[in-house]
DSSP file (Angstrom, degrees, kcal/mol; ACC not computed):
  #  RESIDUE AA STRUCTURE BP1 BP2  ACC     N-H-->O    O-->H-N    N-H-->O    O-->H-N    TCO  KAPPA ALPHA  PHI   PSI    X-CA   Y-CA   Z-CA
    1    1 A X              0   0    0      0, 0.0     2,-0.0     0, 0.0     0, 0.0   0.000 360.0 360.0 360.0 153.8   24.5   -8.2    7.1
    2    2 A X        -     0   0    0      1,-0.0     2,-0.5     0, 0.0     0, 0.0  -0.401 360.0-137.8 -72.8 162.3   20.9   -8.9    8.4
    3    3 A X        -     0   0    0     -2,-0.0     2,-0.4     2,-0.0    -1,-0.0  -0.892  17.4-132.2 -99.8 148.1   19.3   -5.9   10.5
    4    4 A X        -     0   0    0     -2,-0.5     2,-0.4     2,-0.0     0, 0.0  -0.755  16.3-161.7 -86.2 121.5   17.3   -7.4   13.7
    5    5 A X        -     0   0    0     -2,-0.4     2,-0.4     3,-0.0     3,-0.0  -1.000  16.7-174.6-100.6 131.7   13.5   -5.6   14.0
    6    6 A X        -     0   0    0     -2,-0.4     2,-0.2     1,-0.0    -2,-0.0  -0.887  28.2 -89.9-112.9 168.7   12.8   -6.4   17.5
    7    7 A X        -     0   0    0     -2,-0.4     3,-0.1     1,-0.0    -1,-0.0  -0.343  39.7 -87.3 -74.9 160.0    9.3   -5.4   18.6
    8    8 A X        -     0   0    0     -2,-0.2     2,-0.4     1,-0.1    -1,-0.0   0.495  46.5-106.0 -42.8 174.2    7.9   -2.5   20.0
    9    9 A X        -     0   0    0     42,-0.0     2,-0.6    40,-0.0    -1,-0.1  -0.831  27.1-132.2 -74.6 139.3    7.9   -2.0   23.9
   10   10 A X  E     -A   50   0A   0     40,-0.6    40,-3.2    -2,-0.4     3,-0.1  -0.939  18.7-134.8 -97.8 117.6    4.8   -2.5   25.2
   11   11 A X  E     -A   49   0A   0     -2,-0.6    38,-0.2    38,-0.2    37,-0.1  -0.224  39.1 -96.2 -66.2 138.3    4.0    0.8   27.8
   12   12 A X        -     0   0    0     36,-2.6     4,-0.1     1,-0.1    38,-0.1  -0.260  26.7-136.4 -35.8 149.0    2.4   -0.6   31.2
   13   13 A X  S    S+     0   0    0     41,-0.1    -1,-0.1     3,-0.1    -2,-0.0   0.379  99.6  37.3 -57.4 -35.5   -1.5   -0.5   31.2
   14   14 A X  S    S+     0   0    0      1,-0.1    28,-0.1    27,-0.0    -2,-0.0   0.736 123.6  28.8-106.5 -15.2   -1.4    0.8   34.4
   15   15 A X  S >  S-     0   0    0     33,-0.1     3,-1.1    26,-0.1    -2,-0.1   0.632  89.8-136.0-109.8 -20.7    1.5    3.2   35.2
   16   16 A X  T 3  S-     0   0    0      1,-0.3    -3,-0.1    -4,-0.1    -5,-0.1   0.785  70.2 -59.0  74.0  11.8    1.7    4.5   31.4
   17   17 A X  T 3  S+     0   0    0     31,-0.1     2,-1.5     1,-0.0    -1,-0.3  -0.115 121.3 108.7  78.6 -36.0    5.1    4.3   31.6
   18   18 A X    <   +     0   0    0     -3,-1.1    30,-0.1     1,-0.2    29,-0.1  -0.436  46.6 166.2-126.1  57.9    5.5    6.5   34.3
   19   19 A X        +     0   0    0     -2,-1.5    22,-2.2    21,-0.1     2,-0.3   0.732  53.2  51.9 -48.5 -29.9    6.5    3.3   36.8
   20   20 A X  E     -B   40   0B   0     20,-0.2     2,-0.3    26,-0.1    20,-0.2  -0.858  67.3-167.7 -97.2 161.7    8.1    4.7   40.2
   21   21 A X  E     -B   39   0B   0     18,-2.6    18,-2.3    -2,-0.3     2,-0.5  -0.847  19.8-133.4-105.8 147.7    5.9    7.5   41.8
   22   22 A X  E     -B   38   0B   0     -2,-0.3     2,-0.4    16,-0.2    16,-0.3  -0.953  22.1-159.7 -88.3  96.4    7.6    9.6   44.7
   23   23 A X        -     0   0    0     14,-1.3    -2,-0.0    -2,-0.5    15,-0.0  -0.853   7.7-146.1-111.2 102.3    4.8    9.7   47.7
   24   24 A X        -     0   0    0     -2,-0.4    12,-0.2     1,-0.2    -1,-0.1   0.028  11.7-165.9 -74.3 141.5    5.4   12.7   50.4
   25   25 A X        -     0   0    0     10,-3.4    -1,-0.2     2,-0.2    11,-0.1   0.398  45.9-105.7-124.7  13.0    4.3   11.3   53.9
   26   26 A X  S    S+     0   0    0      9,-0.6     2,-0.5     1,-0.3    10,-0.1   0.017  76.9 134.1 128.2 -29.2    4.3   14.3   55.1
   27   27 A X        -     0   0    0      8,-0.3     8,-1.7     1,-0.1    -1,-0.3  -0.607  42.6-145.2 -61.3  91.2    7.3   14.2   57.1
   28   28 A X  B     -C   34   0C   0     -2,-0.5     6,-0.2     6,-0.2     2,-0.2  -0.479   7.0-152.2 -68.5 133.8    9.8   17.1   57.0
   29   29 A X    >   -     0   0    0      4,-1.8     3,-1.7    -2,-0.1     6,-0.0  -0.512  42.1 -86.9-102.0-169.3   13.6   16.4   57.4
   30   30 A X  T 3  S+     0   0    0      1,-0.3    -1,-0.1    -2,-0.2    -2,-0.0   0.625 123.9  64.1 -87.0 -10.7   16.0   19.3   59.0
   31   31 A X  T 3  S-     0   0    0      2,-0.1    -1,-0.3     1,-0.0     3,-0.1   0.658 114.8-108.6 -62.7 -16.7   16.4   20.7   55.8
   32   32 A X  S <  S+     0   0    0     -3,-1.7    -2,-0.2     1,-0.2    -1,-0.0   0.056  76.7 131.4 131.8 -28.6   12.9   21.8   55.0
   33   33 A X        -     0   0    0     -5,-0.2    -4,-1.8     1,-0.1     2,-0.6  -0.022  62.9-124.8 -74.2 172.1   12.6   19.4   52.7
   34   34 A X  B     -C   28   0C   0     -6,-0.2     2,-0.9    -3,-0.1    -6,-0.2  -0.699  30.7-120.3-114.9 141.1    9.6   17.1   52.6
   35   35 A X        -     0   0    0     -8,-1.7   -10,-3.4    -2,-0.6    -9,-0.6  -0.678  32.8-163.3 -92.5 135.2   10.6   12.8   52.9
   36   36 A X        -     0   0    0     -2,-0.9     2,-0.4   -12,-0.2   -12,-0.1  -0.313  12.4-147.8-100.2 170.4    9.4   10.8   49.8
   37   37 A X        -     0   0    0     -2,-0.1   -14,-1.3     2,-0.1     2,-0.5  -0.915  17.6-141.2-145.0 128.2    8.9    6.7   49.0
   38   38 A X  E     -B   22   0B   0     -2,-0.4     2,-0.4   -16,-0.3   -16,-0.2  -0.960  23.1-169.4-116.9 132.4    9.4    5.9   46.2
   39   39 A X  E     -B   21   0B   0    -18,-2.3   -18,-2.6    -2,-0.5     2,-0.3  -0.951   9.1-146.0-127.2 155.7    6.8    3.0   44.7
   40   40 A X  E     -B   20   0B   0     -2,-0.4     2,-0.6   -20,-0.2   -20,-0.2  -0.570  26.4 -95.0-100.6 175.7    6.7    1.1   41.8
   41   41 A X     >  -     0   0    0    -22,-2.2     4,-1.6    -2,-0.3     5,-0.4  -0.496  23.9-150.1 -58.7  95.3    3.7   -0.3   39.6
   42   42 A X  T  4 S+     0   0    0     -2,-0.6    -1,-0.1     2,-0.2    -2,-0.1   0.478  96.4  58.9 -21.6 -32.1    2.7   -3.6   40.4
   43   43 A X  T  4 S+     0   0    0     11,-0.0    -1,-0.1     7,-0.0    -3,-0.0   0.948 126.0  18.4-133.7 -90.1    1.6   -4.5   37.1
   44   44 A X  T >4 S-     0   0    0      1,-0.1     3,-2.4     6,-0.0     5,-0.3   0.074  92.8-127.9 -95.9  17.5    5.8   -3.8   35.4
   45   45 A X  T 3< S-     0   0    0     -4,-1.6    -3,-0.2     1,-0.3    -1,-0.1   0.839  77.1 -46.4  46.3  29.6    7.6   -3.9   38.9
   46   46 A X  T 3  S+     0   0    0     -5,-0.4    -1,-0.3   -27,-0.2   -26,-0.1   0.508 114.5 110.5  72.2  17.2    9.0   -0.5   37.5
   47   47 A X    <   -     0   0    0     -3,-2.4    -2,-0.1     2,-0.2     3,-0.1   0.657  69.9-138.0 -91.5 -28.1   10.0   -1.1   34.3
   48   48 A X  S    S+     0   0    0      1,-0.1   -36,-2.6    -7,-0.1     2,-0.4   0.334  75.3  54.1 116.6 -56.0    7.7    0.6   32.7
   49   49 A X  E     -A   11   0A   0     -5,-0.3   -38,-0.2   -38,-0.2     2,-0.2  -0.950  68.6-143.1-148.7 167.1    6.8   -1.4   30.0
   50   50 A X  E     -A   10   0A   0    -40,-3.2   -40,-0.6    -2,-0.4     2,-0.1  -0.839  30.3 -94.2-134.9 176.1    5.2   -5.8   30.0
   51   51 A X     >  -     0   0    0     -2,-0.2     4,-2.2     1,-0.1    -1,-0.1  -0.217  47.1 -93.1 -92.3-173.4    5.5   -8.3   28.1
   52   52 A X  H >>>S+     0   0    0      1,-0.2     4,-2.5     2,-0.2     3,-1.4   0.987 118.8  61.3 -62.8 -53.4    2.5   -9.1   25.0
   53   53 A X  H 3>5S+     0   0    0      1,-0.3     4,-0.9     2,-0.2    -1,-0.2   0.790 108.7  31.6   0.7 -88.3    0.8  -11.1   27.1
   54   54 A X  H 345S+     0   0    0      1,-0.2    -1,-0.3     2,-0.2    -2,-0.2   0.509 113.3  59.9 -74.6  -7.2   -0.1   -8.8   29.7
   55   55 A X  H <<5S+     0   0    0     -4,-2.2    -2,-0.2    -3,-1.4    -1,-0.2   0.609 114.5  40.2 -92.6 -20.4   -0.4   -5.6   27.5
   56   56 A X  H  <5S+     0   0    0     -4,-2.5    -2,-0.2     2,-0.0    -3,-0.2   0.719  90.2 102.8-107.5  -9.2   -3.3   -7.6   25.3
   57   57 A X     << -     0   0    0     -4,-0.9     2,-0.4    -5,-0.6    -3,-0.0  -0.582  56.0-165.0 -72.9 126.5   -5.1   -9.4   28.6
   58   58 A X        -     0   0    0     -2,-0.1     2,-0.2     0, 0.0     3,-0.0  -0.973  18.4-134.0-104.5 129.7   -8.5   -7.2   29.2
   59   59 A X        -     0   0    0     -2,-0.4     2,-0.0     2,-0.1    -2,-0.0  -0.630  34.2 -94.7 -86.3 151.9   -9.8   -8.1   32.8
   60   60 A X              0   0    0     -2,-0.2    -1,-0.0     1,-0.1     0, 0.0  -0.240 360.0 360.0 -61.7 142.4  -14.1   -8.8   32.7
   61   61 A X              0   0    0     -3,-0.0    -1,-0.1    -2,-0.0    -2,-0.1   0.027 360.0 360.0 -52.5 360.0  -15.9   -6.1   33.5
């Protein structure tokens, strides 16, 4: 049987990979604990990773 190569992932440009961030506002809830947001990357909508396209477009300086 054939084997499939599919291609690579391409990692975000902008996040690295690392797509959601958690961002403290400051807010304590009645545990102690401090309340989070979680956003994603603009760029991969949280994913993470884009398609070839956008991983080989350089915006002008």
């Amino acid at each position: 049987m054939p084997q499939h190569n599919h291609a690579p992932t391409r990692i975000c440009p902008n996040c690295s990979g690392h797509a959601t961030a958690h961002i403290a506002t400051g807010v304590r809830l009645r545990d102690g604990s401090l309340h989070t947001v979680p956003v994603n990357c603009p760029t991969c909508d949280g994913t993470g990773t884009v398609t070839r396209p956008l991983a080989t477009t350089a915006k002008a300086a």
